[in-house]
C-alpha positions in Angstrom: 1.4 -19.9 78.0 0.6 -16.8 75.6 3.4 -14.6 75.8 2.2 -10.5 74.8 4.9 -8.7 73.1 4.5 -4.8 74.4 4.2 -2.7 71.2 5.9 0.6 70.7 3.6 4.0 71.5 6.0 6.3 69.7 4.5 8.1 66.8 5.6 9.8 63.8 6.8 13.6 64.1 4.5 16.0 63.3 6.4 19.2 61.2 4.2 22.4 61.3 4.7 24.2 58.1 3.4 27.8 57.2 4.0 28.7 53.3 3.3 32.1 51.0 2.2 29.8 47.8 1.4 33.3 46.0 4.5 33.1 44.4 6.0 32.1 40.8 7.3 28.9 41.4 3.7 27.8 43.2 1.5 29.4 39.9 0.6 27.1 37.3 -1.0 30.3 35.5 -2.9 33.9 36.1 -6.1 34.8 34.2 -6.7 39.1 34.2 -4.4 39.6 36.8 -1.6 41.8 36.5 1.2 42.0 38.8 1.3 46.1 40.6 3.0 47.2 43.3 3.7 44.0 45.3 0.0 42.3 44.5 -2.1 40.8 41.4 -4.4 43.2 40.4 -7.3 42.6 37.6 -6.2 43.8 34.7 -8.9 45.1 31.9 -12.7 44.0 31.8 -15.3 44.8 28.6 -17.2 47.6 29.6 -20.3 48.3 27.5 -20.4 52.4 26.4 -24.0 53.0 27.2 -23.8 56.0 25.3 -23.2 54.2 22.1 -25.5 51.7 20.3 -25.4 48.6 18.6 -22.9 48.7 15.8 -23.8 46.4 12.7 -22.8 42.6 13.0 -19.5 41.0 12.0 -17.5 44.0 12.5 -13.6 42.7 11.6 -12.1 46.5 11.8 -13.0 49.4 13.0 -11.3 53.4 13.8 -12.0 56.2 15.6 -11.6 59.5 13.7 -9.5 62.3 16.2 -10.8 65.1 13.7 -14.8 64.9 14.2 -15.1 62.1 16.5 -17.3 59.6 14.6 -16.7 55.7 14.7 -16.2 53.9 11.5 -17.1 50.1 11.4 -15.8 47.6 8.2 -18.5 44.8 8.5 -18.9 41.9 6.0 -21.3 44.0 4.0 -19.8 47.2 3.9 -18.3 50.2 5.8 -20.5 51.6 8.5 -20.0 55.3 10.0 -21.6 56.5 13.5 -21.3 60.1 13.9 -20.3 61.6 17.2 -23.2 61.7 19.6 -26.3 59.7 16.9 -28.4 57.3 17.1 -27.5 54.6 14.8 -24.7 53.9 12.4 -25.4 54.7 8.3 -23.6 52.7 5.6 -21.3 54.7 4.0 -20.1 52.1 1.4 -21.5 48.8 0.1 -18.7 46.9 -1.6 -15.4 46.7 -0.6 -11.9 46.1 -2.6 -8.8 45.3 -1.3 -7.6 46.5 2.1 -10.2 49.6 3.7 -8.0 52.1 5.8 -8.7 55.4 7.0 -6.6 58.6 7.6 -7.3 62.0 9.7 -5.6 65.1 7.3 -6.8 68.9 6.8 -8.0 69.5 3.1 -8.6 73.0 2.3 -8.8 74.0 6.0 -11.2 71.5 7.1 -10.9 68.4 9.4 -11.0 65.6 7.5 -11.2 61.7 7.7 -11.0 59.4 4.1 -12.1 56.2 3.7 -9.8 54.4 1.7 -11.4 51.3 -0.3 -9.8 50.3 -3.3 -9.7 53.1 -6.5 -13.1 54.8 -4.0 -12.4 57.6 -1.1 -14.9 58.8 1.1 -14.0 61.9 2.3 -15.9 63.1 5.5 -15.9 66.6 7.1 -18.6 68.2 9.7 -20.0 70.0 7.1 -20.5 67.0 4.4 -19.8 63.7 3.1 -17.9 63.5 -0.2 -16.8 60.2 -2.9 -14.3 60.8 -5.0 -12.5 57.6 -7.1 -8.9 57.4 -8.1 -7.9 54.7 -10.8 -4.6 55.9 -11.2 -3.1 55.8 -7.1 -4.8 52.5 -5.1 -3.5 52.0 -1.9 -3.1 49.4 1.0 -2.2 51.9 3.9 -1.3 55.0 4.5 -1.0 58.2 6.3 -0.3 62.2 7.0 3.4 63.2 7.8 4.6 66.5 7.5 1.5 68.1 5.7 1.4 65.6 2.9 -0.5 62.0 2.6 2.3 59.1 2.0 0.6 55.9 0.3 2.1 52.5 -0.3 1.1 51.1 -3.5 -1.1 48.3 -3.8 0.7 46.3 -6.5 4.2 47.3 -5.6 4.2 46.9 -1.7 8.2 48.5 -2.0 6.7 51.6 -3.5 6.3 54.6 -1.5 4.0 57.4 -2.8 3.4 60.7 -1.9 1.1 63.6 -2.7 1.2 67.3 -3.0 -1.0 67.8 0.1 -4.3 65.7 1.1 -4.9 62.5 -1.0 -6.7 63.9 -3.6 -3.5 66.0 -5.0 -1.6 64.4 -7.3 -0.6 67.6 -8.8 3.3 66.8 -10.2 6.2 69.0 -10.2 9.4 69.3 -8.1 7.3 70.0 -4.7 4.5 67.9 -5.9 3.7 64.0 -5.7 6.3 61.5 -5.9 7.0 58.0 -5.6 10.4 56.3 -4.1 11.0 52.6 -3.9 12.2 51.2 -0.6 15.9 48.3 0.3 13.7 45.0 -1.3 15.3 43.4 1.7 12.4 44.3 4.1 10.0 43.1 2.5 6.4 44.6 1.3 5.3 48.1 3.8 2.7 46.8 5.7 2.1 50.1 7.9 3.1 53.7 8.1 3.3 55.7 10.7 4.4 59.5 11.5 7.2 59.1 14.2 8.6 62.7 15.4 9.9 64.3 12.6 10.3 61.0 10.5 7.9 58.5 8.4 8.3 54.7 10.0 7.4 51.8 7.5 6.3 48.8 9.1 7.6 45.7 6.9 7.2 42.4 6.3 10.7 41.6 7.8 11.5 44.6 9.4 11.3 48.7 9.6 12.5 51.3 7.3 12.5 55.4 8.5 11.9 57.6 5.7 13.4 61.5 6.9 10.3 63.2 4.8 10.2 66.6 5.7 10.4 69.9 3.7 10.5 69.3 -0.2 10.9 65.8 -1.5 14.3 66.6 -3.2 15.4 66.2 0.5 13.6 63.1 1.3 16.1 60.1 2.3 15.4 56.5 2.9 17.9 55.2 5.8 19.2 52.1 5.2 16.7 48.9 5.5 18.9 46.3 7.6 19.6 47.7 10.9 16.3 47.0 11.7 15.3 43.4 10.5 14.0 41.1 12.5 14.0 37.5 12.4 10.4 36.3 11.5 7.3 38.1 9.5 5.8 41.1 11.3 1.8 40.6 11.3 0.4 43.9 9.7 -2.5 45.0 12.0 -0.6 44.4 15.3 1.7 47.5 14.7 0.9 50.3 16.7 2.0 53.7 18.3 2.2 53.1 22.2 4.3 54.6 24.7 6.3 56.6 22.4 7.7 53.3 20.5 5.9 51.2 17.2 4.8 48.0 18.8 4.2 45.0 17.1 4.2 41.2 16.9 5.7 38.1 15.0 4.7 34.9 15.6 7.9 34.5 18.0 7.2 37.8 20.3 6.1 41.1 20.9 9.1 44.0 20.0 9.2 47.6 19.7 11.3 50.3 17.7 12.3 53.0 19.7 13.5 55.2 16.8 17.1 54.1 16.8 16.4 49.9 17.3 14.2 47.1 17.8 13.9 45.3 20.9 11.9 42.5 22.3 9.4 42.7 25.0 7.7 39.2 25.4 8.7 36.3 23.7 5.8 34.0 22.7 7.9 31.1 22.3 7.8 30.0 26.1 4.5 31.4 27.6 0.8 30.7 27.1 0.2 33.4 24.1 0.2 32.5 20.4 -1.4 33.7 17.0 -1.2 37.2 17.4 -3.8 38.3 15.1 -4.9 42.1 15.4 -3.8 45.1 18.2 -4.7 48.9 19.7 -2.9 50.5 21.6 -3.7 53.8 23.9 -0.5 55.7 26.3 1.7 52.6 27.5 -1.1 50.0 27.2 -1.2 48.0 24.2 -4.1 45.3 23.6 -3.7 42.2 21.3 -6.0 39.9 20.1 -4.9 36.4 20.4 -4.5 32.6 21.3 -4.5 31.5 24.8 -3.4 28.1 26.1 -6.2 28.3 28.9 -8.7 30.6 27.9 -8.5 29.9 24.3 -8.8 31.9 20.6 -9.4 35.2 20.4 -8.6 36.3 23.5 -7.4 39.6 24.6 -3.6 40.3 25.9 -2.8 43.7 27.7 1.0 44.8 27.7 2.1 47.3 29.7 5.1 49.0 28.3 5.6 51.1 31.6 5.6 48.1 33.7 6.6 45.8 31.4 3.9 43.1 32.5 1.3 41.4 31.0 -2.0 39.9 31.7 -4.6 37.8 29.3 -8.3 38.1 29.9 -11.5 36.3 29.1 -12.6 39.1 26.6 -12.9 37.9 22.7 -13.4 40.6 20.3 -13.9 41.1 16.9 -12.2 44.2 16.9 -10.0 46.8 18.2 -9.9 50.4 17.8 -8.3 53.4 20.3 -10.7 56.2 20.8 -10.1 59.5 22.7 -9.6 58.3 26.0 -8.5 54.7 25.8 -8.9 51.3 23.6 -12.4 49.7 23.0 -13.4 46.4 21.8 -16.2 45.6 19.7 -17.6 42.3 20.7 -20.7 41.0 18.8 -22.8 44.2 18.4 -21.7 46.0 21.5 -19.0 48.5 22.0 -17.3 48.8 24.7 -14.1 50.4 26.9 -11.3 48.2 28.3 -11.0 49.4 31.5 -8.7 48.4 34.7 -10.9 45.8 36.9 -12.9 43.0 36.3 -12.5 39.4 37.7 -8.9 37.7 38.3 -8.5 34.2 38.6 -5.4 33.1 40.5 -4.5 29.1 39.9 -1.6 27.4 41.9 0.7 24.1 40.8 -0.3 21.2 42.9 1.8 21.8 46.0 3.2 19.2 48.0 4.6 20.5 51.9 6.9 17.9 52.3 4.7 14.4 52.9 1.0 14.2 53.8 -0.1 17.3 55.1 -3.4 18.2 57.1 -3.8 21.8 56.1 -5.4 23.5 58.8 -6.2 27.0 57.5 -5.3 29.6 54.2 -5.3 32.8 55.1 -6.1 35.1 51.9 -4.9 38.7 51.6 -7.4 40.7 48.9 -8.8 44.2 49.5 -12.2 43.1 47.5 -14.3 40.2 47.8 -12.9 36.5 46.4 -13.2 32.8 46.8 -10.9 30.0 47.1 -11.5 26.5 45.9 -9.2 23.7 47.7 -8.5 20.6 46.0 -6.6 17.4 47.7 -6.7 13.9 46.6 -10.4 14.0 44.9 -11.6 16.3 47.7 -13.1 20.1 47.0 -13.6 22.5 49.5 -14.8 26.0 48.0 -14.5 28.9 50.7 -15.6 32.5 50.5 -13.9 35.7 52.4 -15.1 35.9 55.7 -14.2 32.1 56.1 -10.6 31.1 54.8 -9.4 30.3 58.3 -10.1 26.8 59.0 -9.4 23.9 56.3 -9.0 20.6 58.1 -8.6 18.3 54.8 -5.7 16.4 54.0 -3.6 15.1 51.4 -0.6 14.5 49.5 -0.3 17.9 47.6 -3.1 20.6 46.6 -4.2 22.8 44.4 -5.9 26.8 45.1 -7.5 28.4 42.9 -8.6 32.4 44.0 -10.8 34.4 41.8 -10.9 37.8 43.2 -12.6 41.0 42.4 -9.4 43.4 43.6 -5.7 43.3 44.6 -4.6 39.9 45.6 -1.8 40.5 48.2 -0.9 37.0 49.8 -2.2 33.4 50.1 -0.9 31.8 53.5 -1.2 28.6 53.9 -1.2 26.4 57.8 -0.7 23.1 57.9 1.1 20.0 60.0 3.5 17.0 58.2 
């Protein structure tokens, strides 16, 4: 005789669980998106000026004159100037020595920008265009402070020059040019810049005020090593921005408020690395740079007001703040940085406690967006409108949300 054995009916539990995964500890990394106000917001996108045209090709600098508005390109084969509202852009020199910088200054009443390039000065005003050369006083950067141009010398980067007025007066005497040599112990100036009612050098290992106003029998040098910083400052990062001088060394982004430097992102633990060039317009400073997901050359935006950050998918060959914000030149197209674009929102594989059917994700985003669902092999790519009902299942999953505005909340329904 068979004897049947009644089998249990009972079944396993089944745990709802409802879950905000927009959070910290569920994001395996942000692309453009900038945390505002209680949502991710797109940060910056490459906006093409329609007003200007092509620049010339392999731009690696480029400035924007205050005085008369032009734009001034340093290419592979030479300097390149477009004047405010033409047509094209007009070499303005053909070989180039040592480091080109330029500098805005009044010379004999006029609105001036020079060209520095080696012993050679270009010398541009509204009314004319003039070269002048200089074998005596080469420079690697410089700038206006107090009335008077201050260089630092090319073959002594500890020497501090300065001339009777504009660069082109070298005329000597007790209230004429000068020179002063700065602590060694912070290393070659790499930039200057006119901070309030002081001159800030930008070293290699640090930062150095110069109180140069009045005559230069007055001038004083405060003393190099309460400002040092651990590692080499990279020279065209430092910048004016939010009423500090920003800048980068391989280990993080600081600033110099006048009385100390501080740190504002370290590079050692995020996705950034090889800061290589920057501009910087109000609180917003941009950086060119190395991205572990988007890769080289990328753009970083730092908000000094917020302190936040955000790294988009825009690879220039150049930097430069104009009048009313920073532009990028990127191939042979200039263009604005502007708030917007595309953010892309990627989660951690998330696990809800044991397999989970997920029944719906509810998105919160006041613009259009998509979500992509992954879960043991499987895909399921939804578009607003339609991120109610999931029905898949799995061990853990990963979201991904690109989204065209604010990004507020990602719910996600599921049972266990």
């Amino acid at each position: 005789m068979n004897i049947r054995v009644v089998k249990s009916l009972s079944t396993r539990p089944v745990k709802g669980v409802r879950r905000d995964i927009l959070s910290d500890e569920c994001t395996l990394h942000t692309d453009n998106l900038i945390r505002r106000e209680g949502a991710l917001v797109p940060a910056l996108e490459f906006v093409p000026a329609e007003d200007l045209p092509a620049c010339p090709q392999n731009v690696k600098a480029a400035y924007y004159s205050q005085g008369n508005g032009s734009i001034y390109f340093v290419a592979a084969d030479g300097v390149w100037r477009l004047a405010s509202g033409a047509e094209s852009c007009v070499k303005v020199a053909s070989s180039l020595s040592g480091e080109q910088f330029f500098a805005d200054m009044y010379i004999n009443g006029f609105s001036a920008t020079t060209l520095f390039n080696g012993t050679d000065r270009v010398i541009f005003t509204d009314l004319a265009e003039e070269e002048a050369e200089d074998t005596e006083h080469v420079f690697s950067a410089g700038c206006v402070h107090c009335g008077r141009f201050f260089g630092v010398d090319a073959s002594d980067g500890v020497k501090l020059w300065w001339a009777a007025s504009h660069p082109l007066d070298w005329t000597e005497g007790i209230c004429g040019c000068g020179y002063t040599f700065l602590p060694p112990e912070g290393g070659d100036i790499l930039a200057l810049f006119s901070y309030e009612d002081r001159l800030v050098a930008v070293r290699r290992r640090g930062i150095t005020v110069v109180r140069a106003y009045g005559d230069p029998q007055n001038y004083k040098v405060d003393a190099t090593a309460n400002y040092l910083t651990a590692d080499g400052i990279i020279a065209r990062t430092a910048c004016a921005c939010g009423g500090k001088i920003v800048f980068c060394t391989q280990s993080g982004l600081y600033a110099f408020d006048g009385g100390d430097i501080r740190r504002l992102m370290s590079f050692e633990c995020s996705r950034v690395s090889s800061p290589a060039f920057a501009a910087a317009c109000g609180d917003k400073y941009f950086l060119c740079c190395d991205d572990e997901f988007l890769g080289e050359g990328c753009v970083m935006l730092y908000d000094c007001s917020d302190k936040e950050s955000a790294v988009a998918a825009v690879f220039p060959s150049a930097l430069f703040a104009g009048g009313d914000g920073v532009y990028a030149v990127c191939g042979t197209a200039v263009g604005k940085l502007c708030g917007g674009g595309e953010g892309v929102w990627t989660s951690r594989p998330i696990s809800f406690g044991g397999r989970c059917c997920l029944r719906s994700v509810q998105v919160v985003c006041d613009a259009p967006f998509q979500l992509r669902i992954t879960a043991d092999g499987a895909e399921r790519t939804l578009s607003d409108g339609e991120c109610r009902a999931v029905n898949m299942c799995g061990g853990s999953f990963s979201f991904k949300v690109t989204a065209q505005g604010a990004l507020y909340s990602v719910v996600a329904e599921g049972e266990v």
